[in-house]
DRENMARLO-536257 format. One record per residue (C-alpha): y, z, x negated; residue number from 0. Coordinates in nm, 2 decimals. Layout:
N
Y	Z	X	NUM .
...
This chain:
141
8.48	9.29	-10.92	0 .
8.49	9.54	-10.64	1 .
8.68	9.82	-10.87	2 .
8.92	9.77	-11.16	3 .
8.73	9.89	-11.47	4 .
8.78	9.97	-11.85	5 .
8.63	10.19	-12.14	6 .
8.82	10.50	-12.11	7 .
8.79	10.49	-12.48	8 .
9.06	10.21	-12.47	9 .
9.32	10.44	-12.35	10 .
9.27	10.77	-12.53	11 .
9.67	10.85	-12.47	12 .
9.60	10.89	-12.11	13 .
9.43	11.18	-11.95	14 .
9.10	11.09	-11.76	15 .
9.05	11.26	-11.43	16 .
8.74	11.25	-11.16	17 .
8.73	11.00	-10.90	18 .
8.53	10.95	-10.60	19 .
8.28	10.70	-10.74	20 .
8.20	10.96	-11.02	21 .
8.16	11.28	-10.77	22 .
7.91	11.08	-10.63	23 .
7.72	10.92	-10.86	24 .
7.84	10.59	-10.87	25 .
7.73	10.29	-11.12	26 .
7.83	9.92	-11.20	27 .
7.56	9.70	-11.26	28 .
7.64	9.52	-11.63	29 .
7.60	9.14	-11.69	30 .
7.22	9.20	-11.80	31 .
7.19	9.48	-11.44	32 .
7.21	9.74	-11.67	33 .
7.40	10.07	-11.47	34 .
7.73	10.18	-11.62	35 .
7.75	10.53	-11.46	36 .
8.15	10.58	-11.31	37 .
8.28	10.83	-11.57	38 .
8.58	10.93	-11.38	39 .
8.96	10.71	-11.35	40 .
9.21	10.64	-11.58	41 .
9.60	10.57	-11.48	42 .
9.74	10.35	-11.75	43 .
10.08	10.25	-11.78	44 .
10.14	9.87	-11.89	45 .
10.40	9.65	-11.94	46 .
10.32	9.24	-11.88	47 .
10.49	8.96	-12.11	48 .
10.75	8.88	-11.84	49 .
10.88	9.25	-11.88	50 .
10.79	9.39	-11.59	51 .
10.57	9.76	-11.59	52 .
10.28	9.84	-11.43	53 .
10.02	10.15	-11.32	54 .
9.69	10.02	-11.27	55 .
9.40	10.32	-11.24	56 .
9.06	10.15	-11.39	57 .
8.76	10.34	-11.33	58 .
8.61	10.43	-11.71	59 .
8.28	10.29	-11.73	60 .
8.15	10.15	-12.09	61 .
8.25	9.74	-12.01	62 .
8.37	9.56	-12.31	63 .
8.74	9.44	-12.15	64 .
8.92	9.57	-11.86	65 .
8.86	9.41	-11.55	66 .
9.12	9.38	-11.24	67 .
9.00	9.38	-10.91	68 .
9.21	9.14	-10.69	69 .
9.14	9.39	-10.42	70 .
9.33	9.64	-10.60	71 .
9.63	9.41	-10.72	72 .
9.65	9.32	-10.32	73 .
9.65	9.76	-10.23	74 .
9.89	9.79	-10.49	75 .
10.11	9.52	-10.35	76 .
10.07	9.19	-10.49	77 .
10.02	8.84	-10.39	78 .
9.74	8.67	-10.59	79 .
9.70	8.29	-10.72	80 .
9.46	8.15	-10.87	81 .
9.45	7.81	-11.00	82 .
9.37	7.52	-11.28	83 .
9.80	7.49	-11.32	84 .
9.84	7.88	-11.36	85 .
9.76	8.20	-11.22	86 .
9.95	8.49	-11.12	87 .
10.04	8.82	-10.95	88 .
10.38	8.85	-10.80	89 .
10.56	9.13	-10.61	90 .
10.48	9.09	-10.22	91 .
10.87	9.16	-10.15	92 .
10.99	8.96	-10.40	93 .
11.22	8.63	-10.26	94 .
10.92	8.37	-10.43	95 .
10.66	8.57	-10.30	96 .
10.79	8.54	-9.93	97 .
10.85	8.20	-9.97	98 .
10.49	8.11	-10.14	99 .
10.36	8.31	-9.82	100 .
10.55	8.13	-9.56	101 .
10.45	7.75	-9.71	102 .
10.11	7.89	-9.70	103 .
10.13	7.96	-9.36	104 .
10.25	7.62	-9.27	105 .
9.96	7.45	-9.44	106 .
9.77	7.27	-9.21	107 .
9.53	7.16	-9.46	108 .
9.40	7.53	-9.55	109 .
9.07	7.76	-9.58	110 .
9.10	8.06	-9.44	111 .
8.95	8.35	-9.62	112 .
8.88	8.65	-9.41	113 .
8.82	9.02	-9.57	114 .
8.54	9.25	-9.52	115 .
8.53	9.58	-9.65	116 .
8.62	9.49	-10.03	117 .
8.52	9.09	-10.00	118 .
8.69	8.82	-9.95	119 .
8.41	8.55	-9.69	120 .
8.46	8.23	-9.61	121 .
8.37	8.20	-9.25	122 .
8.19	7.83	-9.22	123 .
7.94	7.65	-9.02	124 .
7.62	7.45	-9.18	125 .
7.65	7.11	-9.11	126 .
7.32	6.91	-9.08	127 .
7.36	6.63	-9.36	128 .
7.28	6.36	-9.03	129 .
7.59	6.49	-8.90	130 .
7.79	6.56	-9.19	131 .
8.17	6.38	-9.24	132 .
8.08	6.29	-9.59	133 .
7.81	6.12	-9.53	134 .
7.47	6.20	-9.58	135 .
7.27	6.36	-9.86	136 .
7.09	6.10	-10.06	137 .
7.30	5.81	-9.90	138 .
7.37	5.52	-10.14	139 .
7.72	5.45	-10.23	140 .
């Protein structure tokens, strides 16, 4: 997702306001590309199962569940993880946090992900299969 988004209609206790995608026309394209015009922003106070509170603004467009972008969890200061064993968001300045960043850093055996704009890209190379380290395409085992 490039936005965080919900059904204003979720939150009726908070105040909806413009926002930039709305002055301008903006749309999300819906699982079957229909366009769910930007209705404006909500700024809705939450609190997670681990106590801690949150703010997170979603744009209000008619989705059925909110969805977090994990480019706005990053703006607003959070280190994302994502993984089969559990994922999470966790405080940048937090003790774990640092740490989790630091081992990261050390890992030789790593992808880099590079961001553009709102997108996270994988910068890579094609590999003809003749030359590939796994072997080659249609090889038997």
């Amino acid at each position: 997702a490039g936005a965080s988004v919900a059904d204003g209609d979720e939150f009726p206790e908070f105040p909806g306001e413009e926002s930039k995608g709305s002055r301008s026309g903006q749309h999300f394209v819906g699982p079957g590309t229909e366009k769910l015009p930007n209705k404006g922003q909500k700024k809705v106070s939450l609190m997670m199962r681990s106590g801690l509170g949150t703010r997170i603004t979603f744009q209000d467009a008619k989705v059925r569940r909110p969805i977090l972008a994990v480019s706005d969890a990053m703006k607003a200061g959070n280190l994302t993880r994502f993984g089969d064993e559990g994922s999470a968001l966790l405080p940048k300045k937090t003790r774990e946090a640092k740490l989790i960043q630091k081992l990261v850093k050390q890992a030789k055996k790593k992808i880099d992900l590079e961001r553009e704009g709102g997108v996270f890209v994988m910068p890579a190379w094609v590999v003809p299969p003749s030359n590939a380290p796994f072997g080659r395409q249609g090889a038997k085992a």
